[in-house]
C-alpha positions, 0 to 999 in steps of 0.5 A: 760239819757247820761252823755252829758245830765246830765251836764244841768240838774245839772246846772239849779239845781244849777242855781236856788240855786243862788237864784239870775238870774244867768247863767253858762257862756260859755265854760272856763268861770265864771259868778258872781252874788251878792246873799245874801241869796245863797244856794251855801255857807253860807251867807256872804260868796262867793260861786262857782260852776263848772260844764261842763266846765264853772261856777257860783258865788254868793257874798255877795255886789256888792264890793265882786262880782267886786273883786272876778269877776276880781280874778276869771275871770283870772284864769282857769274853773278848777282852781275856785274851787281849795282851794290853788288857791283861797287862793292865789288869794284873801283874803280868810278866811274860806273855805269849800271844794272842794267838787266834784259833781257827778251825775248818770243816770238810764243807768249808775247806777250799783246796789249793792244788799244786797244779805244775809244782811238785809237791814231795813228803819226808818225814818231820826229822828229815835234814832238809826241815831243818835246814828251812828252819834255820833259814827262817829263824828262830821266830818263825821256826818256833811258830811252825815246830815242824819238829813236832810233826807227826803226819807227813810232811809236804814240802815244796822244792827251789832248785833242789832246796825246800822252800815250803813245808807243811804238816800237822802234830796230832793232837788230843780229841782228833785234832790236827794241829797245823804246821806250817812254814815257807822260806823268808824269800819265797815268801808272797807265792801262795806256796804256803797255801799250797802245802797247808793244803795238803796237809788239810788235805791229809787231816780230813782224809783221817777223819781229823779236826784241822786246827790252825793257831797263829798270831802273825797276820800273813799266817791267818790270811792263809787260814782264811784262804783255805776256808779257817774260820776264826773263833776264838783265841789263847793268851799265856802269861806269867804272873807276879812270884808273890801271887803265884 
């Protein structure tokens, strides 16, 4: 699958997440829908996705979705998700990212083997996830949900404690939604290259779309490692009570 190809297929995994009929608008373009249940942000909440050139919206009323289609409809595709930019444009609250999104196809994935290391696979409730988690923190915890994993999940060990982990949740439209997370010391090892490989590996062997969301720069250099191609981004924000 070419690139050119991965563009649509993303766009109707995130199509369907609106939960609310909604197409991307044509080239430059961002269309608004009223949603209140989205998959693209937190309830209440306005949510934006750019992919290929154009966009989608969800807001909470109908009052929201005016506004926010005037503030966004001036600006350009790039520039819907961009946090300042937004802030600037409307009475924003909290926000959640930007997080770029990217995808891989079987022809642009380059696999990491484990070579000498051992990779092992347990389950996403598994004890030891949990205590990685806690190492990391909450941030990073929160970014990788490993939690929410549904697949396998393939784990690398340091004198018997897991250090790096890697899965995915599945997603609607035959997605893969990527997980992954490394202990803060064994950082800088390709260890996450190593596990996310798996898993990817594991994804396209199901006949599944890999996706993988993040916002930190360490996190989309091991994207771009593995073949992830960038093509758009997502932004959630919380709007003024009165315009909600």
């Amino acid at each position: 699958m070419r690139v050119d190809a991965l563009v649509p297929r993303a766009r109707r995994l995130w199509e369907e997440l609106a939960r609310i009929p909604v197409s991307f608008a044509p080239p430059g373009g961002v269309n608004v829908a009223v949603s209140p249940r989205p998959g693209l942000c937190p309830v209440g909440w306005v949510g934006v996705v750019a992919l290929g050139g154009s966009a989608i919206a969800t807001a909470p009323s109908e009052r929201a979705a005016a506004i926010v289609r005037d503030a966004l409809g001036q600006l350009p595709v790039s520039a819907v998700v961009d946090g300042d930019v937004v802030r600037q444009a409307l009475p924003v609250g909290q926000m959640l990212g930007p997080a770029m999104l990217s995808y891989v196809s079987p022809a642009g994935f380059r696999p990491v083997p484990a070579d000498a290391m051992v990779m092992e696979q347990l389950p996403s409730d598994h004890p030891d996830l949990r205590i990685l988690e806690h190492t990391a923190g909450p941030e990073d915890a929160g970014e990788a949900a490993l939690d929410e994993i549904t697949s396998p999940t393939f784990v690398l060990r340091d004198h018997g404690r897991v250090v790096a982990a890697a899965g995915y949740c599945a997603w609607p439209r035959r997605t893969a939604h990527i997980s992954v997370l490394t202990a803060p010391e064994a950082r800088g090892q390709g260890l996450a290259r190593v596990t996310g490989s798996a898993a990817v590996v594991h994804a396209l062997s199901a006949g599944l779309l890999p996706q993988w969301r993040a916002r930190p720069a360490a996190s989309r250099r091991v994207a771009a490692a593995l073949g992830f191609e960038e093509l758009g981004s997502q932004l959630s924000f919380e709007i003024a009570a009165a315009i909600a």
